[in-house]
C-alpha positions as CSV (number, residue, x, y, z in Angstrom):
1,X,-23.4,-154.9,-137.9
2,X,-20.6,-152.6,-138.3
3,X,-21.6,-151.3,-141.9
4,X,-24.8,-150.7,-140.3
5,X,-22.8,-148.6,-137.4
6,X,-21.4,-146.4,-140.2
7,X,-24.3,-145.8,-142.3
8,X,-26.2,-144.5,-139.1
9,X,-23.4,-142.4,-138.1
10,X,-23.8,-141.0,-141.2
11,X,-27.0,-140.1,-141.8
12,X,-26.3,-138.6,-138.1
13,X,-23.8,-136.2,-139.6
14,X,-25.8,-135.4,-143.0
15,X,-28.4,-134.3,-140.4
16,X,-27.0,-132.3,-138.8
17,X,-25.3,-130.5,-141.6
18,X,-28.0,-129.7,-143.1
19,X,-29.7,-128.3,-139.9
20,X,-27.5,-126.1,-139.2
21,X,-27.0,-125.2,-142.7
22,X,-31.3,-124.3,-142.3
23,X,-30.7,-122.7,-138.9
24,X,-27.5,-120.5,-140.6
25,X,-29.6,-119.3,-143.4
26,X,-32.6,-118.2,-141.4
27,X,-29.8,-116.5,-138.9
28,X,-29.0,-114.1,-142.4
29,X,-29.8,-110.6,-142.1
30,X,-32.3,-109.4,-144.6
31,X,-32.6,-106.0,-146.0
32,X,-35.5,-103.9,-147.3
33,X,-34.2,-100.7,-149.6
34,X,-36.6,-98.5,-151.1
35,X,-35.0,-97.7,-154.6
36,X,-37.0,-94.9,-156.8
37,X,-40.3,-95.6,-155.0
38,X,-39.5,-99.7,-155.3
39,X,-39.2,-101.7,-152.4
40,X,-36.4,-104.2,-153.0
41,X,-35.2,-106.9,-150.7
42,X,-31.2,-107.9,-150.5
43,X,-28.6,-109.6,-148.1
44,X,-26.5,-106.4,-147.5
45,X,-27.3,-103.2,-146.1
46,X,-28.3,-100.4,-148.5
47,X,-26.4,-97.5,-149.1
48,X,-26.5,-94.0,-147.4
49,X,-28.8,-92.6,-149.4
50,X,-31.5,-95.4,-149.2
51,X,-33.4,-96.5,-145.8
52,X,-32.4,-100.0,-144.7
53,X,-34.9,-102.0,-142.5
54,X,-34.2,-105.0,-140.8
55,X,-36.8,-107.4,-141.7
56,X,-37.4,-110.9,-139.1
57,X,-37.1,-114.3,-139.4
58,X,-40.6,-114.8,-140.7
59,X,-40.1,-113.8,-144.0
60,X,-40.2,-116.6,-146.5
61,X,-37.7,-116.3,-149.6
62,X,-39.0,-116.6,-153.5
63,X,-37.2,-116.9,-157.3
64,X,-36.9,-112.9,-158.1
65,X,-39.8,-111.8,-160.4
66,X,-39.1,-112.2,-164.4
67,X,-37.2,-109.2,-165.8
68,X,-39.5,-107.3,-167.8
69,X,-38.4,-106.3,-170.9
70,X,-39.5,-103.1,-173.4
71,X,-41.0,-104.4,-176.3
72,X,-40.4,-101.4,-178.6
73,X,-36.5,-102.4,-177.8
74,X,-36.8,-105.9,-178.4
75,X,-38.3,-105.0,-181.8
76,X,-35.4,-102.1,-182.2
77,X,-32.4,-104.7,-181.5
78,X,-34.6,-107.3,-183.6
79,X,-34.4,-105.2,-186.7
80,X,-31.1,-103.8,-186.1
81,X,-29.5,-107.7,-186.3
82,X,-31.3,-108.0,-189.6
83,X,-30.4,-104.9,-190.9
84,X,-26.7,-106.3,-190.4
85,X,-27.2,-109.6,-191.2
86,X,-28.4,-108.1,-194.6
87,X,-25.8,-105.7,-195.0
88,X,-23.2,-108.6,-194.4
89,X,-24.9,-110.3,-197.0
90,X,-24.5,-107.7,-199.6
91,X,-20.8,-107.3,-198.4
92,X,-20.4,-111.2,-199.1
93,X,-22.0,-111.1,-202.5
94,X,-19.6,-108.3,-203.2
95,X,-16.5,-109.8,-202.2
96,X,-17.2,-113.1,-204.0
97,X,-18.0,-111.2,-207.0
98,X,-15.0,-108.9,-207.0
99,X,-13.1,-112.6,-206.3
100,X,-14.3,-114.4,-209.4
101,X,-13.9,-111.3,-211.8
102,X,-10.3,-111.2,-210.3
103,X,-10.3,-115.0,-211.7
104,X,-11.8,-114.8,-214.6
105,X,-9.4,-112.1,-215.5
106,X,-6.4,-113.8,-214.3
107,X,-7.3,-116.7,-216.6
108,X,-8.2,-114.4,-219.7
109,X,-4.5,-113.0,-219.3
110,X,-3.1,-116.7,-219.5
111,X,-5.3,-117.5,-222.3
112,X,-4.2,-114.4,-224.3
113,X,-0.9,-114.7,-223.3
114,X,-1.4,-118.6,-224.5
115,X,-0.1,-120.5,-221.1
116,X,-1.9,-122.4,-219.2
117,X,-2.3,-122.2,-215.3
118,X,-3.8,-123.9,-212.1
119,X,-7.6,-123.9,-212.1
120,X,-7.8,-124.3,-215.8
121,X,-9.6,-127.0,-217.6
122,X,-8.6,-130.1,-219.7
123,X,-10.4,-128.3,-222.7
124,X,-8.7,-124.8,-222.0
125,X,-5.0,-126.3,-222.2
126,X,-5.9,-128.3,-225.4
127,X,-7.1,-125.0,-226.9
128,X,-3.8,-123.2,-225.6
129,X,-1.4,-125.8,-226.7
130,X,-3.7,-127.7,-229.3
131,X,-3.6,-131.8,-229.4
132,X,-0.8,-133.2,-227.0
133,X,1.8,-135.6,-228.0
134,X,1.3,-138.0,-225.3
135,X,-0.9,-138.3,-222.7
136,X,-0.7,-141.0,-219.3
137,X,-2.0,-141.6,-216.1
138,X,-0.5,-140.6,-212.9
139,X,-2.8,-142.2,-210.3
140,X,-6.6,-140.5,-211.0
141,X,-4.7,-137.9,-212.9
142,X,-3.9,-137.2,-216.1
143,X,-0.9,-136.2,-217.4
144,X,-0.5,-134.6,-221.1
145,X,2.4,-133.5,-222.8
146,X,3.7,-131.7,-226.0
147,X,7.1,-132.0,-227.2
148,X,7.2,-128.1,-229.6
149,X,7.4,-126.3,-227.5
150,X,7.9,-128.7,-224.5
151,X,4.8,-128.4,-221.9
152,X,3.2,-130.4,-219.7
153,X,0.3,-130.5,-217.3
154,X,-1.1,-133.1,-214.9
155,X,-5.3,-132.6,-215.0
156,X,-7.3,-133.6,-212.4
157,X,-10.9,-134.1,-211.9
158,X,-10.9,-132.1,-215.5
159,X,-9.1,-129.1,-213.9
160,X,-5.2,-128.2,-214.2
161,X,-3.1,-128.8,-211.0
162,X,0.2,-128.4,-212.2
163,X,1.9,-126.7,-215.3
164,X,5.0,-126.9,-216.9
165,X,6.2,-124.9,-219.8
């Protein structure tokens, strides 16, 4: 009986709520502003230089129309974003181009230079230092060595990680 009390008290207070919540919002002033020839509705008055009109209670409220947009614009901005999605294209080949000739050359100065680096292969340090002395495991890694003069480097996945010389 008594959780039956409460719920109807309640329902008594959401009802009333939300009259007055109705009652409040048909109370709000609505404006009419003529802007450049349109006649536009808000909740404030309009400025000096536009004619405000107080409208009544009877007017019924509706979701503002769709903006409409200029399609020669839409097209415009459409083609500018591809133009620079392009152009950042060309400015990635670029940079990954400049990046491996900067690698390649880094590794044809070792190779002349006959040491071997980082980012090498298996093959390339054998070609540097020809066939090593000993060779092992370290892990999934393989370590190779030559004793004259003494170098080492651990290889893995078939590319140099670590040099010693």
């Amino acid at each position: 009986m008594r959780k039956w009390l409460i719920a109807k008290a309640l329902a008594g207070v959401i009802a009333t709520a939300a009259l007055s919540a109705v009652v409040s919002a048909q109370a709000a002033d609505i404006y009419r502003c003529t802007i450049d020839g349109t006649a536009t509705f808000q909740d404030y008055p309009c400025g000096d230089e536009r004619q405000s009109v107080e409208v009544g209670s009877n007017l019924s409220t509706v979701g503002s129309p769709e903006p409409r947009f200029d399609l020669a614009e839409q097209r415009r901005k459409r083609e500018e974003q591809q133009r620079l999605k392009a152009d950042l294209a060309r400015e990635r080949a670029r940079v990954r181009d400049l990046h491996s000739q900067t690698e390649e050359s880094k590794y044809d100065q070792a190779r002349a230079q006959g040491v071997v680096i980082p980012g090498m292969t298996e093959g390339d340090a054998r070609l540097i230092y020809g066939r090593p002395d000993r060779s092992g495991r370290d892990g999934t890694c393989t370590i190779l060595r030559w004793h004259r003069p003494y170098h080492w480097v651990k290889i893995c996945r078939n590319e140099v990680v670590q040099s010693y010389y």
